[in-house]
Backbone bond lengths (Angstrom), bond angles and torsions (degrees), N, CA, C in turn:
res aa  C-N    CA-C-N  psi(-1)  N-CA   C-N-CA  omega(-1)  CA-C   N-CA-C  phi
1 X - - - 1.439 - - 1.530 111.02 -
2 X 1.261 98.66 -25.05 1.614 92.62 -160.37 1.916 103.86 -80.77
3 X 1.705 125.65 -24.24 0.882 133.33 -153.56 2.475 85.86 -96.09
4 X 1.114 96.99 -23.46 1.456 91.93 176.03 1.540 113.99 -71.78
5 X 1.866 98.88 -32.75 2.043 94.75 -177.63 1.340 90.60 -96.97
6 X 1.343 139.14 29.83 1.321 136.51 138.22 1.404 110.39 -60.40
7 X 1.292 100.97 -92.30 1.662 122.18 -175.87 1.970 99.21 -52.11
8 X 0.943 123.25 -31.49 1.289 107.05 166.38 1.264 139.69 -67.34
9 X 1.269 112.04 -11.37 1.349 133.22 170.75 1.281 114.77 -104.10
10 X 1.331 117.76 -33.78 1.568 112.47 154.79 1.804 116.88 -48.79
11 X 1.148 116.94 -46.05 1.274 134.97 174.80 1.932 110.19 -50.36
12 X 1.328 90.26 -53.34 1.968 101.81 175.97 1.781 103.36 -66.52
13 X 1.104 109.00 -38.50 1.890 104.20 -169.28 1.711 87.29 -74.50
14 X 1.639 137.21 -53.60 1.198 130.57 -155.92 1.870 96.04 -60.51
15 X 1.609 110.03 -52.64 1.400 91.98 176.68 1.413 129.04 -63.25
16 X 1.012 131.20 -7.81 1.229 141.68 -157.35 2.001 91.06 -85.57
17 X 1.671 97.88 -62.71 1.496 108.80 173.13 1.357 120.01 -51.70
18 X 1.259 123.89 -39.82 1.537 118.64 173.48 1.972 110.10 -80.67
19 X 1.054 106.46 -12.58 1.346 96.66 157.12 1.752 124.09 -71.95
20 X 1.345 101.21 -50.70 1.397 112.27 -167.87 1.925 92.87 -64.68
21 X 1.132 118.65 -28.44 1.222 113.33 -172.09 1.900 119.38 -65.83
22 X 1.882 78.25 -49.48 1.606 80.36 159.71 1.802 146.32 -86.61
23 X 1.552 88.99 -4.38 1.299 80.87 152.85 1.747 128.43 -114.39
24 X 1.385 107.72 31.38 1.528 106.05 154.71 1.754 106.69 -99.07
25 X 1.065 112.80 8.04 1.621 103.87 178.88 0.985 128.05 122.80
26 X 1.526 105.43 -20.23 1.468 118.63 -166.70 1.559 131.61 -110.91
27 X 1.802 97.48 62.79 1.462 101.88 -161.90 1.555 99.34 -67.48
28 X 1.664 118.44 -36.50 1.284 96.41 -177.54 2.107 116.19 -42.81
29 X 0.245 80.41 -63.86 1.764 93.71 -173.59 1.441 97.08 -52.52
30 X 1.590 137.21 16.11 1.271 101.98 164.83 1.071 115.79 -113.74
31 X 1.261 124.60 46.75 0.923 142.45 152.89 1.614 138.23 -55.09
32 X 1.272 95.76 -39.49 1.644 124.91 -176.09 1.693 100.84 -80.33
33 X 0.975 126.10 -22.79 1.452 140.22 162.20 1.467 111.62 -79.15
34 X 1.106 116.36 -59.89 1.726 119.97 -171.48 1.249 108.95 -64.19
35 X 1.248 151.00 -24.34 1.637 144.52 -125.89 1.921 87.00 -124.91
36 X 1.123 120.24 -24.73 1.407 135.06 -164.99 1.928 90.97 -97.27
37 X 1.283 109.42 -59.31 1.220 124.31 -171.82 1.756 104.79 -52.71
38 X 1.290 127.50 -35.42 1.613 118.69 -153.38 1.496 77.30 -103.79
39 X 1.355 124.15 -17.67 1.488 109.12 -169.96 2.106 104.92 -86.23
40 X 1.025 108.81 -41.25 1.314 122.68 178.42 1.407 110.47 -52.06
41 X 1.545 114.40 -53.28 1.288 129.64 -176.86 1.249 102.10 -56.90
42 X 1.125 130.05 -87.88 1.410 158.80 172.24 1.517 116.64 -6.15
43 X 1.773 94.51 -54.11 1.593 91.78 176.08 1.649 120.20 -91.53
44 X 1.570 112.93 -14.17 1.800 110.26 -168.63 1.804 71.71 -105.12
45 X 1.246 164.47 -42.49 1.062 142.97 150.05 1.984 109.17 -8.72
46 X 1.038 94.48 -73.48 1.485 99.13 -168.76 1.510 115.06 -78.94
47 X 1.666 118.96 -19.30 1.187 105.95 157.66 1.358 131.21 -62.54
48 X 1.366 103.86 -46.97 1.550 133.50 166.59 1.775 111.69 -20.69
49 X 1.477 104.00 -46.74 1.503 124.07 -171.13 1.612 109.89 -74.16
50 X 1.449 93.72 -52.39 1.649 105.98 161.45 1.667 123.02 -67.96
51 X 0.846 125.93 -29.82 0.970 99.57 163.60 1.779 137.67 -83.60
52 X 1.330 101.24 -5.67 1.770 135.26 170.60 1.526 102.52 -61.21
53 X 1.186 86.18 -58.73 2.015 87.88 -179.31 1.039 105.86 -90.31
54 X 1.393 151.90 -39.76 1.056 129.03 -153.50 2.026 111.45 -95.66
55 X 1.595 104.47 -31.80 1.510 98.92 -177.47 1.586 100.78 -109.60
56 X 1.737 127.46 -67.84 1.184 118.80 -162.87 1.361 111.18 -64.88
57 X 1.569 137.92 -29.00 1.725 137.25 174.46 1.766 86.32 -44.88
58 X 0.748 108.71 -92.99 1.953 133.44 -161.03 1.972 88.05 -13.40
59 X 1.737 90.17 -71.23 1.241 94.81 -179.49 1.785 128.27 -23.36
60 X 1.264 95.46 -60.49 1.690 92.09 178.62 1.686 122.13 -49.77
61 X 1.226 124.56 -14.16 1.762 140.01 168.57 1.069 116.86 -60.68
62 X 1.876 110.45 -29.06 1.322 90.31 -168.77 1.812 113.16 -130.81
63 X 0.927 117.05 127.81 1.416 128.23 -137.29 1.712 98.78 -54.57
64 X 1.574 119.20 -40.02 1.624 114.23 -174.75 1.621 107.47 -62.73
65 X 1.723 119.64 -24.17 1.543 115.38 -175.24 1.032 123.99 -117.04
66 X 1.727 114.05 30.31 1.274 119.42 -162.28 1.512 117.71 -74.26
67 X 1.529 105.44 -39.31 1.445 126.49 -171.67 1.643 101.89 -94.62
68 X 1.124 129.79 -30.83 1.654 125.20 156.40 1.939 101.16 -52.62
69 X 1.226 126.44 -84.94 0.956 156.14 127.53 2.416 96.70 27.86
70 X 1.260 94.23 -61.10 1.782 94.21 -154.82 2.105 83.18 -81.23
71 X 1.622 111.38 -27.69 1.850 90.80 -161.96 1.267 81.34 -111.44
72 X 1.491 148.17 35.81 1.297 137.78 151.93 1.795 87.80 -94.29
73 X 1.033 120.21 -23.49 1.585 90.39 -150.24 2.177 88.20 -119.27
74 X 1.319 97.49 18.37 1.317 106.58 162.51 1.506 131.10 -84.95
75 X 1.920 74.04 -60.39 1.262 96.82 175.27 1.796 125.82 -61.06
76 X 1.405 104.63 -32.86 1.394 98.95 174.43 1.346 120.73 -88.21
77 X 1.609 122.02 -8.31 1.311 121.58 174.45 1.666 106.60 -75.10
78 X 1.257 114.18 -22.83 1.783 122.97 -172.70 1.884 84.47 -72.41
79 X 1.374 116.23 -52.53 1.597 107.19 -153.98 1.491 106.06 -64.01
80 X 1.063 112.50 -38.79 1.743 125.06 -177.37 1.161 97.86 -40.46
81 X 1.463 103.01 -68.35 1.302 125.71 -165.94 1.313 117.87 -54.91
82 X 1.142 129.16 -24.10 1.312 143.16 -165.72 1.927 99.17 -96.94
83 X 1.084 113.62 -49.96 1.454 109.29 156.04 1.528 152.96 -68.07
84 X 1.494 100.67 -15.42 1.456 132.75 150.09 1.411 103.43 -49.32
85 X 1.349 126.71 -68.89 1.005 145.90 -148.62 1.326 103.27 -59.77
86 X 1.295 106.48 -78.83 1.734 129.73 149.17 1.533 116.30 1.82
87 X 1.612 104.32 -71.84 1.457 122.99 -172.69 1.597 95.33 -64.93
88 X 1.430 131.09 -64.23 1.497 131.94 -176.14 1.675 110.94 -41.59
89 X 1.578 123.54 -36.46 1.467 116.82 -166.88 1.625 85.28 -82.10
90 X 1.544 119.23 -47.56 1.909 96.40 -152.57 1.432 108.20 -72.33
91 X 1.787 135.24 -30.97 1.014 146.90 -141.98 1.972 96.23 -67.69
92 X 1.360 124.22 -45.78 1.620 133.42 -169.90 1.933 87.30 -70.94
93 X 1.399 109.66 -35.17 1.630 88.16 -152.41 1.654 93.39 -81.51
94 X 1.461 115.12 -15.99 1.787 119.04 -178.28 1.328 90.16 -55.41
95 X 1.542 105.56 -65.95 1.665 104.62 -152.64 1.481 102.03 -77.79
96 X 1.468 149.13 20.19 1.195 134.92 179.44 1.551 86.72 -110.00
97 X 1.397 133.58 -28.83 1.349 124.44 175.76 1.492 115.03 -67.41
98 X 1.246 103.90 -48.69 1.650 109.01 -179.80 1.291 102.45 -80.40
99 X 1.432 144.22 52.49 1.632 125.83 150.75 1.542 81.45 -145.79
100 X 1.659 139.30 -16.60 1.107 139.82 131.04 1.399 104.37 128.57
101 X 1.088 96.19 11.07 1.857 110.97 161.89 1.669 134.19 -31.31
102 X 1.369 89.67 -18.95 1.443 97.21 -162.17 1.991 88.61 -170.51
103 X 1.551 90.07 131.00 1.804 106.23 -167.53 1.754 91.50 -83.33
104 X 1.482 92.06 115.41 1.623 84.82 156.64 1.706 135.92 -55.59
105 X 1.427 123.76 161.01 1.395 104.25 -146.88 1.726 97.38 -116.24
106 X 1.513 106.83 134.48 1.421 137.08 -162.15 1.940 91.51 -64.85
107 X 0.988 127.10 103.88 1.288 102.38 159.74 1.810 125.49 -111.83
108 X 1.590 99.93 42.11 1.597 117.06 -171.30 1.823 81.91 -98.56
């Protein structure tokens, strides 16, 4: 668990950076942020899943790992979740900057 709210938080700082990128102006360039970002996501996303089903589910069956077992597989469904979330608010404001919907914001 602990190596998934690693890479999951790597995942939250990369979006965080391709935001700040696009709103100083510079959607060309956020690229160098994004390409790292769908890959990061993507795979501790999907590890994240695997490891849900495959070690902490099981866990709850058996009475010595139930409670290891019930806040491993809490706790990482909250972190996912918490980066889902994340990814769903910035993704409309990327693409409303880049088709130019909305002026990225001056912070000089």
């Amino acid at each position: 668990m602990f190596g998934t709210a690693n890479q999951l938080l790597a995942a939250i700082a990369l979006t965080v950076g391709t935001s700040f990128i696009m709103n100083r102006g510079k959607a060309k360039y956020a690229w160098v942020t994004l390409l790292p970002l769908i890959f990061v996501a993507f795979t501790t996303l999907s590890a994240g899943c695997l490891n849900i089903m495959n070690l902490f589910y099981p866990m709850l069956f058996v009475p010595k790992t139930q409670l290891q077992g019930t806040i491993n597989l809490l706790l990482t469904v909250v972190i996912m979740g918490s980066v889902v979330v994340i990814m769903i608010d910035a993704v409309p404001k990327w693409i409303a900057v880049m088709r130019n919907k909305r002026e990225p914001e001056n912070f000089e």
